[in-house]
N, C-alpha and C positions, 0 to 999 in steps of 0.2 A: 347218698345217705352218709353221715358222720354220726360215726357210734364211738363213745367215751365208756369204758367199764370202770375206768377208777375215776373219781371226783374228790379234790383237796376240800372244797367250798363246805359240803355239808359240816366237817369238822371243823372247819372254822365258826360257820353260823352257831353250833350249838356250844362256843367257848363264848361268841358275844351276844346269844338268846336271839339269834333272827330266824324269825320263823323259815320251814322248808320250803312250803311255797314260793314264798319271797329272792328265794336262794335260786330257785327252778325259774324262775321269773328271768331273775337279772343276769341267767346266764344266756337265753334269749334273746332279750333286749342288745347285749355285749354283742353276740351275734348279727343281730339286725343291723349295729350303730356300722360295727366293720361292711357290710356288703354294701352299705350306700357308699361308702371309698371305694371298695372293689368294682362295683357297678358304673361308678363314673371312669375307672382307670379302663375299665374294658369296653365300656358302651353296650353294656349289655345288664337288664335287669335282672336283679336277682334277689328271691326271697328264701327265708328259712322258718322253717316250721318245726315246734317241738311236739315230739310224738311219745317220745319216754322221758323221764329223767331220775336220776338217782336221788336226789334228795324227796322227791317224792315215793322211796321206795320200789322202783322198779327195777331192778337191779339194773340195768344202763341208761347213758342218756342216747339218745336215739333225736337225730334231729334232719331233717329232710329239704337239702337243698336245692332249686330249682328255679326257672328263669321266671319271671315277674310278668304277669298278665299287661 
């Protein structure tokens, strides 16, 4: 698991109006783009999944990494 309790990005989205979803999205994505480098560097698959996130109001991000089916 990686858990984040502080988040920069919400306060930045609502200085340039991008919705929280979208915010909670792209930090996902960020995540994903990194483990296909890591997954090639180690030979080994791996995915992550978002299970909390702060700009959606949960108070942490909460994200669940694990080897790739």
């Amino acid at each position: 698991m990686i858990r984040c309790t502080r988040d920069p990005w919400p306060s930045w989205a609502k200085e340039y109006g991008v919705p929280m979803e979208e915010v909670a999205l792209c930090r996902e994505r960020m995540f994903q783009a990194i483990l296909a480098d890591v997954s090639i560097f180690f030979n080994i698959p791996l995915k992550i999944e978002l299970l909390k996130a702060i700009p959606r109001g949960q108070g942490e991000t909460v994200m669940r990494l694990s080897k790739a089916a």
